[in-house]
ROSE-4610 file (N, C-alpha, C; in Angstrom, 1 decimal, always signed):
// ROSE-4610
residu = [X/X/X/X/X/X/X/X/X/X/X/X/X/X/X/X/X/X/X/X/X/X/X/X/X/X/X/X/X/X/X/X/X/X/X/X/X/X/X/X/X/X/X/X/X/X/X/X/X/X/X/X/X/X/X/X/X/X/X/X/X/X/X/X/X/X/X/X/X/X/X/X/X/X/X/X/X/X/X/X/X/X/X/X/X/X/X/X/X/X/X/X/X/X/X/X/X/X/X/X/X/X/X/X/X/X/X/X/X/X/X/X/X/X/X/X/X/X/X/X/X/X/X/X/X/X/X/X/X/X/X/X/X/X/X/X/X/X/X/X/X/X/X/X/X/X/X/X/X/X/X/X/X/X/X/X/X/X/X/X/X/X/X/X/X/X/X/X/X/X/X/X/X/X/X/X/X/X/X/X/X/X/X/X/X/X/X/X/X/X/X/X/X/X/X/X/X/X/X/X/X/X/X/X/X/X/X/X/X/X/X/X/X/X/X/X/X/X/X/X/X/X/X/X/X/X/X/X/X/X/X/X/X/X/X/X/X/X/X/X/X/X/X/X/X/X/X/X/X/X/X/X/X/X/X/X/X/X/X/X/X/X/X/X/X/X/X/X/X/X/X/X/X/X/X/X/X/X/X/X/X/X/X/X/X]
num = [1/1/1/2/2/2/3/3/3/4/4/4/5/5/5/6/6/6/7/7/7/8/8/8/9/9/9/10/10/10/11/11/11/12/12/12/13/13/13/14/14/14/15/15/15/16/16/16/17/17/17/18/18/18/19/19/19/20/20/20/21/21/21/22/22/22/23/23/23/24/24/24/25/25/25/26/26/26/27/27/27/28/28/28/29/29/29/30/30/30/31/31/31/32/32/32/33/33/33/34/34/34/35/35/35/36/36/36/37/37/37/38/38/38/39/39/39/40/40/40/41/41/41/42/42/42/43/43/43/44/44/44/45/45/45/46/46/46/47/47/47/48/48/48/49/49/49/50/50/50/51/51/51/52/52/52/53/53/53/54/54/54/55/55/55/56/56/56/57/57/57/58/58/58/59/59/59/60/60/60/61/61/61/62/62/62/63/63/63/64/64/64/65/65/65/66/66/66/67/67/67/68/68/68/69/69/69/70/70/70/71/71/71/72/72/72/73/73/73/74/74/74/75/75/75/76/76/76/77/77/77/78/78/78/79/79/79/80/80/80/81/81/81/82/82/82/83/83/83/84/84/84/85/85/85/86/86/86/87/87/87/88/88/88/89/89/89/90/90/90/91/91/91/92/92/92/93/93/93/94/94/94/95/95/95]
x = [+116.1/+115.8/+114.8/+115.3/+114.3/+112.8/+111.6/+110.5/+110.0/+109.6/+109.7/+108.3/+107.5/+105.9/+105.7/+105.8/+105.2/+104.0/+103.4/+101.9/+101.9/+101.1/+100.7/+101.9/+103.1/+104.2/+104.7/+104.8/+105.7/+106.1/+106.6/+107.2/+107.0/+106.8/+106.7/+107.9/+108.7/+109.6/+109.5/+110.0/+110.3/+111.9/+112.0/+112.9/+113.7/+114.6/+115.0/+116.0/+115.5/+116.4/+117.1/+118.4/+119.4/+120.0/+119.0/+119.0/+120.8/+121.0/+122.8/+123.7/+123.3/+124.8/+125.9/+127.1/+128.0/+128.4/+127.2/+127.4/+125.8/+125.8/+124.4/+124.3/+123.6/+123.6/+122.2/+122.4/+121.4/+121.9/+121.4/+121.9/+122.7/+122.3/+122.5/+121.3/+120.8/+119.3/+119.8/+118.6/+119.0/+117.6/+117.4/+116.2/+115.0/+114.9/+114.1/+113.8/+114.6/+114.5/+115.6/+115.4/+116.6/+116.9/+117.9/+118.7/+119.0/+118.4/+118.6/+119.7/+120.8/+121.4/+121.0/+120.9/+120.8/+121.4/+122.1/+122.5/+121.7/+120.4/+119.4/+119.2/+118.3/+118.4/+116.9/+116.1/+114.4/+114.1/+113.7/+113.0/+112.6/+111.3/+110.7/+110.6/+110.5/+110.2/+111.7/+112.7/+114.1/+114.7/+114.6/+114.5/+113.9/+112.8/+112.0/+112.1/+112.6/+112.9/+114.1/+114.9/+116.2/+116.4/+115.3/+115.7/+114.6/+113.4/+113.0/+114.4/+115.0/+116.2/+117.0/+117.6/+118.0/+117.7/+116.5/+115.8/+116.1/+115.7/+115.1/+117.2/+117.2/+118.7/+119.6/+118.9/+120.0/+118.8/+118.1/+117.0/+116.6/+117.3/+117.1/+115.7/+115.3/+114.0/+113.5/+112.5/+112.2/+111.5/+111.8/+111.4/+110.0/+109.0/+107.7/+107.6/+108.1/+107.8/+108.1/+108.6/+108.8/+107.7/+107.0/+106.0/+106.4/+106.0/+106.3/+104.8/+104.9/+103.3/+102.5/+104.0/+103.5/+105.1/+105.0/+105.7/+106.3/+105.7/+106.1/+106.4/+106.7/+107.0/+108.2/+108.1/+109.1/+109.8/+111.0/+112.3/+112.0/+111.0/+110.7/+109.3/+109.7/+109.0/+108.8/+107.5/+107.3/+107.1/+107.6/+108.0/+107.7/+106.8/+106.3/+107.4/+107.4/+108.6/+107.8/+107.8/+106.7/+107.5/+107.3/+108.0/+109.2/+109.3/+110.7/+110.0/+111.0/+110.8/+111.3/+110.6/+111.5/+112.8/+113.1/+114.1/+115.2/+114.5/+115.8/+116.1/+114.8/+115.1/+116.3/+116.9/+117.4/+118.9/+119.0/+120.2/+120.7/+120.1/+120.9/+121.2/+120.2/+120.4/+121.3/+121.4/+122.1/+121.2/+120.0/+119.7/+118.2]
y = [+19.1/+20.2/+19.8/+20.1/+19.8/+20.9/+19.8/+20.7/+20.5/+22.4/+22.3/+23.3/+22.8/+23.7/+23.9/+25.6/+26.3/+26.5/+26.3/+26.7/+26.2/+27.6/+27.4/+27.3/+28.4/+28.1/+27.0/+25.9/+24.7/+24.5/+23.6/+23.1/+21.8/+21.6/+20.0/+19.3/+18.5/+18.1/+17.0/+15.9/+14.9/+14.4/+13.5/+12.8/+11.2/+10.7/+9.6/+9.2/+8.5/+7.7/+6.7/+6.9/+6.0/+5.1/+4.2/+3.4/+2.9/+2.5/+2.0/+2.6/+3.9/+4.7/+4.9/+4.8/+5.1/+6.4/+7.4/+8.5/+9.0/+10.1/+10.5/+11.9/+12.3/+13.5/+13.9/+15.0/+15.4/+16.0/+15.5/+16.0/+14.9/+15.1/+15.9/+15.7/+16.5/+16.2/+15.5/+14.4/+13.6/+12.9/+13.5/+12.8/+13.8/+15.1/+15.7/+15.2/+14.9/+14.0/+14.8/+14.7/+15.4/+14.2/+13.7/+12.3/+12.3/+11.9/+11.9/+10.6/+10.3/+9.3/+9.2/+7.4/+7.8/+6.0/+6.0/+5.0/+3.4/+3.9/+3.1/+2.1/+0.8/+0.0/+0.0/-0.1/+0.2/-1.1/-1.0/-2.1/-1.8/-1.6/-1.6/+0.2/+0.7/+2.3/+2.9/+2.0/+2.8/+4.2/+4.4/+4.6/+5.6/+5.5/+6.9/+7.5/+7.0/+8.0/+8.5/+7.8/+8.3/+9.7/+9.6/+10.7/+11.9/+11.5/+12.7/+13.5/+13.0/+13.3/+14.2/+13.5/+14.2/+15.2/+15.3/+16.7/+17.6/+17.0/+18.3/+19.1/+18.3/+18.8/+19.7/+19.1/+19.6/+20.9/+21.5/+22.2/+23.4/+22.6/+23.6/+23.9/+22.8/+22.4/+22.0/+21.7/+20.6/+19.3/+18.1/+16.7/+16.9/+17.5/+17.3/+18.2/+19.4/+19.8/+19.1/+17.8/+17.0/+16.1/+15.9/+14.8/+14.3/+12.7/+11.6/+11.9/+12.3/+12.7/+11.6/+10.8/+9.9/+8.9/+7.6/+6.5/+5.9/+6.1/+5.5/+4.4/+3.6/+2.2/+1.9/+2.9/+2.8/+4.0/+3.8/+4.4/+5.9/+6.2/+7.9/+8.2/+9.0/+9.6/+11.2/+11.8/+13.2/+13.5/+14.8/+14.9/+16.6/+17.1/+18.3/+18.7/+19.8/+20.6/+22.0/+22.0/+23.6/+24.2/+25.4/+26.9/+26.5/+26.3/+26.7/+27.2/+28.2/+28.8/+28.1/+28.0/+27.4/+27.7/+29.2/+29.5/+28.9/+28.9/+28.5/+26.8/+26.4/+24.9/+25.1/+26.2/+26.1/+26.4/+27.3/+27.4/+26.7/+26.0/+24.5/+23.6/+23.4/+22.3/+22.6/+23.9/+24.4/+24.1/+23.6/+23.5/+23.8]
z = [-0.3/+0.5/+1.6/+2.9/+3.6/+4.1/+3.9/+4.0/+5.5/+5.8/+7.1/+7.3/+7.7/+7.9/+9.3/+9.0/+10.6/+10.5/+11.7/+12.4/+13.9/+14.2/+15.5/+16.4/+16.3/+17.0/+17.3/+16.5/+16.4/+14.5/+14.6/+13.4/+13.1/+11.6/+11.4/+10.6/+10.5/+10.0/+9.8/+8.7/+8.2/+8.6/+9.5/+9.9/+9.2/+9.0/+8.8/+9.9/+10.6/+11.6/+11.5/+12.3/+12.0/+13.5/+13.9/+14.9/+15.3/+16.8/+16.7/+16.0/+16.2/+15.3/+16.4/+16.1/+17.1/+17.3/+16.8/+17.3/+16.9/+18.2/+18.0/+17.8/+16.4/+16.6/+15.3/+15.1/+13.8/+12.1/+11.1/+10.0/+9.4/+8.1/+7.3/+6.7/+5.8/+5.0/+3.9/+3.8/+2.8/+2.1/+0.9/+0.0/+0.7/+1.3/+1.7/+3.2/+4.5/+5.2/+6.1/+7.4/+8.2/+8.7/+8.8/+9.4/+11.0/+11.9/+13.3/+13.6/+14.2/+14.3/+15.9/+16.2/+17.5/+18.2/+19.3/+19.4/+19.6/+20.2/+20.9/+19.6/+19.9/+18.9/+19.0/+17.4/+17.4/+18.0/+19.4/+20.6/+21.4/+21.2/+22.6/+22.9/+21.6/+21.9/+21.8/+22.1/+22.7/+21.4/+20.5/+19.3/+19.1/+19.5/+19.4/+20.7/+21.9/+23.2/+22.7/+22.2/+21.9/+20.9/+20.3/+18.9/+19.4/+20.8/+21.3/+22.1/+22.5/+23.7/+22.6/+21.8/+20.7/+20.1/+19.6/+18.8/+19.7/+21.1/+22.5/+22.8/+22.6/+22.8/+22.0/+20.6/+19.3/+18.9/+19.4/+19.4/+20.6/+21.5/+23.0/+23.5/+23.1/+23.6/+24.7/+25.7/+26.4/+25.6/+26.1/+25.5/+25.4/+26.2/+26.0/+25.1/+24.4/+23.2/+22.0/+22.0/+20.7/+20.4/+19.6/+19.5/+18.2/+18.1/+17.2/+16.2/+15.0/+14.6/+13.9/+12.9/+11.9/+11.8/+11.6/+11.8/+13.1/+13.9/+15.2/+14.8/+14.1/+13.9/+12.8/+12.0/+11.4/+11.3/+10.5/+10.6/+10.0/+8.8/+8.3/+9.6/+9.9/+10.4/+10.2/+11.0/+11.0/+12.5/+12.7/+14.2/+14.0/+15.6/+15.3/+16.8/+16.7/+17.7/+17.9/+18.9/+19.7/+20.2/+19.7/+20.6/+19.6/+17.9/+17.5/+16.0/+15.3/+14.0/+13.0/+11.8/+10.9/+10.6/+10.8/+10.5/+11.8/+12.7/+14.1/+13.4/+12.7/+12.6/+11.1/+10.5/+9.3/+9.6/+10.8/+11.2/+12.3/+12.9/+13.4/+12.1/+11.3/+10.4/+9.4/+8.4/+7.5/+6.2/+6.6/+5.2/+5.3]
């Protein structure tokens, strides 16, 4: 089940990324983890621009409300999202 903590009108979420996927999108939760797929390969930042563009999108967000909070380097990460409700993050996601 994925854990999802509101404060201060943003959201914190636990991410697992899936670098070079041939398709990019978000979901499914998996091991407590929302799965971002994203085509970019982890080089040179590409990877984490890729899965900001992504969230902001699959979220209806702007990209500067997405921030990288904890693993910028590697593949789990936590990622905080401003101006969204948990519950808006439950019904895009389904879980």
């Amino acid at each position: 089940m994925l854990r999802i903590n509101e404060r201060d009108g943003a959201v914190t979420i636990d991410i697992a990324v899936k670098p070079r996927s041939s398709r990019e999108g978000v979901g499914p939760v998996q091991a407590d983890r929302l799965v971002v797929a994203v085509n970019a390969p982890p080089v040179d930042g590409k990877a984490n621009e890729a899965v900001v563009r992504v969230l902001a999108e699959t979220f209806g967000v702007p990209r500067s409300a997405v921030t990288i909070v904890r693993g910028e380097t590697g593949r789990k990460k936590t990622i905080r999202i401003a101006g969204l409700t948990a519950a808006a993050v439950m019904r895009v996601t389904g879980g």
